[in-house]
C-alpha positions in Angstrom: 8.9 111.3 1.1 10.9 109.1 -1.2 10.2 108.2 -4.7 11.7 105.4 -7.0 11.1 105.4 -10.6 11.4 102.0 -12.1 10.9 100.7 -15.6 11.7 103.2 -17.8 9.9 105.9 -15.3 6.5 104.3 -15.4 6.2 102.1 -12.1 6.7 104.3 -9.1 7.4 103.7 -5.8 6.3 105.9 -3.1 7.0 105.3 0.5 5.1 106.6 3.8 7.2 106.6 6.7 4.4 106.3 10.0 6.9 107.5 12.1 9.5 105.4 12.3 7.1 102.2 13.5 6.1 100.8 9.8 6.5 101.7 6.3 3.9 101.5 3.4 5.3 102.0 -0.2 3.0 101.6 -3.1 3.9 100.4 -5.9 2.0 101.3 -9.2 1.8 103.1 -12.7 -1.7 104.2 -12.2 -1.3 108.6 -11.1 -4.6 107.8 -8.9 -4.1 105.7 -6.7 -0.7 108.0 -6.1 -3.1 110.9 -5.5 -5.4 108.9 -3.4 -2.8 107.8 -0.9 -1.0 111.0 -1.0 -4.2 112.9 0.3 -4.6 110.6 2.8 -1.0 110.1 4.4 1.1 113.4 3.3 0.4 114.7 6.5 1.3 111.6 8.4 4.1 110.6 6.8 7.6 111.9 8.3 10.6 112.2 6.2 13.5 109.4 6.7 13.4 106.0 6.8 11.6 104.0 9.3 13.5 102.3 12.2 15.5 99.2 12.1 13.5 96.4 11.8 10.3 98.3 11.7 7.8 96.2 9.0 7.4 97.8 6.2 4.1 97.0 3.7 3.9 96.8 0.2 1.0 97.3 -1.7 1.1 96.0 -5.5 -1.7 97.3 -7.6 -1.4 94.5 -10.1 -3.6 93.3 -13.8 -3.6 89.8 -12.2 -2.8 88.3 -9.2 0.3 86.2 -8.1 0.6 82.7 -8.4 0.0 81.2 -4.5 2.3 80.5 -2.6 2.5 78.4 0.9 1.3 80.9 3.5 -0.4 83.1 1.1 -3.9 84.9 2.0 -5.9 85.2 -1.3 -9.3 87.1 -0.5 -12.2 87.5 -2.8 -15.2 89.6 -2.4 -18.4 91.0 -3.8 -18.0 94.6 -1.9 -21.7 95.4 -0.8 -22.8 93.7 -3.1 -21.7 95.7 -6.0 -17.8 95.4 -7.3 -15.6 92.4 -6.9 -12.5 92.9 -5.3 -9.4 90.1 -5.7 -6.5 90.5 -2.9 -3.2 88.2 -2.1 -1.5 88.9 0.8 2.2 87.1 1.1 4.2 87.2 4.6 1.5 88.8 7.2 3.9 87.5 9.8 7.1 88.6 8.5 9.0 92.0 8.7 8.2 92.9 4.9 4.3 92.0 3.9 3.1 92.5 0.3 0.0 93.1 -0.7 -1.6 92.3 -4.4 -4.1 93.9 -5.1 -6.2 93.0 -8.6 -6.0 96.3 -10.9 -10.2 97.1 -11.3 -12.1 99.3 -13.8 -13.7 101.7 -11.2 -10.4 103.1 -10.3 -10.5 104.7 -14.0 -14.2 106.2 -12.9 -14.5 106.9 -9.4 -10.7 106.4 -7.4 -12.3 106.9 -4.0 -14.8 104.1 -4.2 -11.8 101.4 -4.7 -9.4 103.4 -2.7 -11.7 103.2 0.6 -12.1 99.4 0.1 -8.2 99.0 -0.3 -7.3 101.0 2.3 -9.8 100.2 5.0 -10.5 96.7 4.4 -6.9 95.6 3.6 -4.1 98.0 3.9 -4.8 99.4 7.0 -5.9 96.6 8.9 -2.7 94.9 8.1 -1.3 97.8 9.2 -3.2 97.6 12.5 -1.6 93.9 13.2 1.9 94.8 12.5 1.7 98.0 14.7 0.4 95.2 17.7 3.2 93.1 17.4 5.3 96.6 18.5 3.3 97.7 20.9 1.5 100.4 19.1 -2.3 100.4 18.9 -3.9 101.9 15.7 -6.4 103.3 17.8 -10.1 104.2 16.2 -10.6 107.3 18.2 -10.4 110.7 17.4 -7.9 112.9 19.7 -6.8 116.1 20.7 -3.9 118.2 22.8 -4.1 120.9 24.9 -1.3 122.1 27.8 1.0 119.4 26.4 -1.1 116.2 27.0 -3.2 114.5 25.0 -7.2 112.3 25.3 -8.2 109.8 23.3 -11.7 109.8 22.4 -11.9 106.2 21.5 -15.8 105.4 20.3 -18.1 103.3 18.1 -19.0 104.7 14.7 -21.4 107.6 15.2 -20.7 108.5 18.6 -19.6 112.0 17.7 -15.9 111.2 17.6 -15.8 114.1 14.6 -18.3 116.6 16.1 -16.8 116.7 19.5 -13.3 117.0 18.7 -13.8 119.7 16.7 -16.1 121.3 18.8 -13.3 121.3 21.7 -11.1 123.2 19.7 -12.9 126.6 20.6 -12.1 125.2 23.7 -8.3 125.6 22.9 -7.5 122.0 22.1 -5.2 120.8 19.1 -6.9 118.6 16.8 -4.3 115.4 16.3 -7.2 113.2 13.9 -10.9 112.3 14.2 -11.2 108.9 13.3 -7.5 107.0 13.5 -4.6 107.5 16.3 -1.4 105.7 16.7 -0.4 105.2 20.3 2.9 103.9 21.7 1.9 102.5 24.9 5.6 101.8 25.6 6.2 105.2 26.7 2.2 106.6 26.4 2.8 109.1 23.4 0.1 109.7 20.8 1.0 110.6 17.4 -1.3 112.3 15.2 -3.2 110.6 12.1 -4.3 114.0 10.5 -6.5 111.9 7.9 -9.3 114.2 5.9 -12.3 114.4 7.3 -15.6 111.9 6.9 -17.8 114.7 6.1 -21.3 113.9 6.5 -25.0 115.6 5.8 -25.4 115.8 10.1 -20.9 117.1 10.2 -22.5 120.0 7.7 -24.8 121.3 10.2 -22.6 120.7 13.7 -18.7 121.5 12.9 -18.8 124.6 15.4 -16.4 126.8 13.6 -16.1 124.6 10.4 -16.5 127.2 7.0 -17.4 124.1 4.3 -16.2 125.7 1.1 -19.6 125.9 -1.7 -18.1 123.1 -3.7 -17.9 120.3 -0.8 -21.6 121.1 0.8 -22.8 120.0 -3.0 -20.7 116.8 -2.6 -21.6 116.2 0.3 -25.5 116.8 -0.1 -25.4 114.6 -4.0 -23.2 111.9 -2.1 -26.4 111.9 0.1 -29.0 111.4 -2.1 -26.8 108.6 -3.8 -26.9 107.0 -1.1 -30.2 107.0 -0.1 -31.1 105.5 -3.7 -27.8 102.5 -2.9 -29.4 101.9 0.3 -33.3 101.1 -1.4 -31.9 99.4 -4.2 -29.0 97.3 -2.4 -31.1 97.2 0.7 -27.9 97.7 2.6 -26.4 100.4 4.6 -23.7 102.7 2.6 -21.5 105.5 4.5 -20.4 107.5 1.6 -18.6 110.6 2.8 -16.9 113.3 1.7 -13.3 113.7 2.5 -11.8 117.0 3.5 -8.9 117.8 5.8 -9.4 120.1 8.7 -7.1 123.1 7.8 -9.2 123.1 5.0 -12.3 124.6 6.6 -10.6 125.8 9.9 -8.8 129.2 10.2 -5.1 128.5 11.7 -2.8 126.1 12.5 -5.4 123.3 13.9 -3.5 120.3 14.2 -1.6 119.4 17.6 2.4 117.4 18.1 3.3 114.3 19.5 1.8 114.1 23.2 1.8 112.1 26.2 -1.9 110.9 26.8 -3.2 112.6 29.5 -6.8 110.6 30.2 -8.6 108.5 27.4 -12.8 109.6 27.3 -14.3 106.4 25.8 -17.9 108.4 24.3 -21.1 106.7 24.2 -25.0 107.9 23.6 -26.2 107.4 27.2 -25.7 108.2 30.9 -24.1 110.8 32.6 -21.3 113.4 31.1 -18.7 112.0 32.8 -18.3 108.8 34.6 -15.0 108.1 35.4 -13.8 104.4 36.5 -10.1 103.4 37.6 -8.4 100.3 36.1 -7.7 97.7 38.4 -7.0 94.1 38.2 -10.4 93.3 38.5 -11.5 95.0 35.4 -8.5 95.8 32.9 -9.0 92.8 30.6 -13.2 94.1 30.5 -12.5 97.5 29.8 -9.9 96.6 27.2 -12.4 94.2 25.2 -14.7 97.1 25.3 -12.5 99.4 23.3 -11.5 96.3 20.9 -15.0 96.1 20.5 -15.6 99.4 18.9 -12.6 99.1 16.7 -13.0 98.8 12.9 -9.4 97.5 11.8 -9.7 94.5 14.0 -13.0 93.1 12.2 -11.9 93.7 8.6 -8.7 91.9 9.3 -10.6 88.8 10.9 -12.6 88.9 7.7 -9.5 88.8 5.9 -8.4 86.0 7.9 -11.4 84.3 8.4 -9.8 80.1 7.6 -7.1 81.1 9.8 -8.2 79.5 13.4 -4.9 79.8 15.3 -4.0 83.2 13.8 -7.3 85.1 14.9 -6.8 83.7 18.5 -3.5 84.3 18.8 -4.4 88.3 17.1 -7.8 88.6 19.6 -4.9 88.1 22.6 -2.1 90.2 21.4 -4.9 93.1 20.6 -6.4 92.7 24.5 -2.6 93.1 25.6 -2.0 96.0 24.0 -4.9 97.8 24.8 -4.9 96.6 28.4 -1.5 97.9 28.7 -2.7 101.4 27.6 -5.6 101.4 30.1 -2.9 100.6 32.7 -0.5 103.2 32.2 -2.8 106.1 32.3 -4.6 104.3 35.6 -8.4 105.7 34.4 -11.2 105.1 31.8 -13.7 108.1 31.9 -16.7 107.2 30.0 -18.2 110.5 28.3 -21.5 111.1 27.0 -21.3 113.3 24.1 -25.1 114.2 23.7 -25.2 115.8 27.3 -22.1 117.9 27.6 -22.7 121.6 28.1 -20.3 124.4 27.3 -18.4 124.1 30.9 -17.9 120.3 30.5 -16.3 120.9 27.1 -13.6 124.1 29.1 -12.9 121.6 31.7 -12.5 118.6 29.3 -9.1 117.7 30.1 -9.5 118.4 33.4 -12.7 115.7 33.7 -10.6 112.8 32.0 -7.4 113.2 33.0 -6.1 109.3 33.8 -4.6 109.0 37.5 -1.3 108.2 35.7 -1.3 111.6 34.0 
């Protein structure tokens, strides 16, 4: 992974190379946000430079903002109604997109707090839209691999994309990420997004396998009870996790390669185990809505965007494309409910949601 030292040594550049489709380098002084980033992407990010032409993000942690500019996206908010949060955004629709982000005091407290915001609300869902316009989704699923292919587990938040993804690899699945995949539905490969873990109280309890180090139950258990006294005195929901990577708590090599998606199991809380239904003309642009719908990145970036009319339209169509095109090449959608699968299902997963393209 490249660095660049710049004045004097004390502005560094580091860049993250998401394989070959987009770039993000981060530009700052600040040894935190470094770290912060660096524990999130290190085991994403692929040595090399990213492809010709491939976008590349900037992200400028800066003591004020930018004067505007024609075309520029400032965004201000009160985050839960606790910290405010000052972005500019210049050139969304170009090949080289920089993001200013206002320097704040709580990344001299508690870095993960601001780094979440940045990097969820912002960074990533940029990300998301310049990974569209290539044909690669920035899928919110979890994944894994096993004989060479790969599912999706594609799922609103608190399905069990976490739980079951782990759980299937006493099954003798790969783990390729739990919460973020990128998928190039040009020629149906998944990469994986090895991100840590969002460790919650429930995750402590139902990792099959999982041996949570002494020091991350306590954070995990105090983050709890933080929470609960955020949630009565904000009287808003908080999801404060704690973040750990997977070869962390499991014995071996855990994560999975590159892999050609062999079915994609869309989980839900209801119905049957397994409910497979083929993609035809009649229902593509449906079932691809339905997996827009229980993305993340998509609504943080039309919040982002919110005064910009013709670009949300134009996003909401180039989004369905991409997914529709995924649910076209692998020919099948199997709908999975997590909360009734016994231990056979979970042997003969693959087998269950295999696409009719696979």
């Amino acid at each position: 992974m490249p660095r660049t030292a710049l004045n004097g040594g004390q502005i560094v550049v580091t860049s993250y190379n998401f394989y070959g489709f987009l770039t993000v380098d981060l530009v700052t002084d600040h040894r935190g946000w470094r770290r912060y980033l660096d524990n999130e992407y290190l085991r994403i990010a692929q040595p090399g430079d990213a492809a010709p032409g491939a976008p590349t993000v900037r992200v400028e942690l800066v003591g004020r903002l930018p004067e505007r500019q024609p075309g520029d996206v400032v965004h201000e908010t009160r985050f839960k109604g606790l910290f405010r949060y000052r972005t500019l955004v210049r050139g969304i629709d170009t090949e080289r997109v920089t993001v200013y982000f206002a320097r704040h005091w709580l990344d001299r407290v508690y870095m993960n707090a601001i780094g979440v915001y940045l990097q969820a609300q912002i960074l990533e869902p940029i990300m998301y839209y310049k990974l569209l316009q290539q044909g690669v989704l920035l899928m919110h699923a979890a994944g894994v691999t096993k004989d060479g292919t790969a599912t999706l587990l594609p799922a609103y938040g608190g399905t069990g994309k976490t739980t079951l993804s782990i759980a299937l690899l006493d099954q003798g699945f790969r783990f390729l990420g739990d919460d973020l995949l990128l998928v190039d539905t040009a020629d149906l490969r998944v990469h994986p997004y090895p991100r840590p873990l969002h460790i919650f109280t429930y995750n402590v309890r139902s990792l099959v396998g999982a041996r949570i180090p002494l020091r991350y139950r306590a954070a995990v258990y105090a983050k709890n009870v933080l929470r609960f006294v955020l949630e009565r005195v904000m009287r808003t929901e908080f999801l404060i996790s704690t973040r750990i990577h997977a070869d962390e708590i499991f014995a071996g090599d855990v994560f999975g390669e590159v892999a050609p998606i062999g079915g994609i199991a869309f989980l839900r809380k209801e119905g049957p185990a397994f409910a497979p239904v083929d993609v035809t003309d009649e229902n593509a642009r449906v079932l691809a809505a339905g997996i827009a719908q229980s993305a993340d990145l998509n609504d943080s970036l039309r919040e982002l965007m919110a005064h910009d009319g013709p670009f949300l339209a134009a996003f909401t169509e180039l989004e369905l494309d991409v997914i529709e095109e995924l649910l076209r090449g692998t020919g099948r959608l199997t709908h999975v409910n997590s909360r009734a699968l016994t231990d056979a299902d979970r042997a003969r997963f693959a087998e269950l949601t295999r696409g009719t393209a696979a």
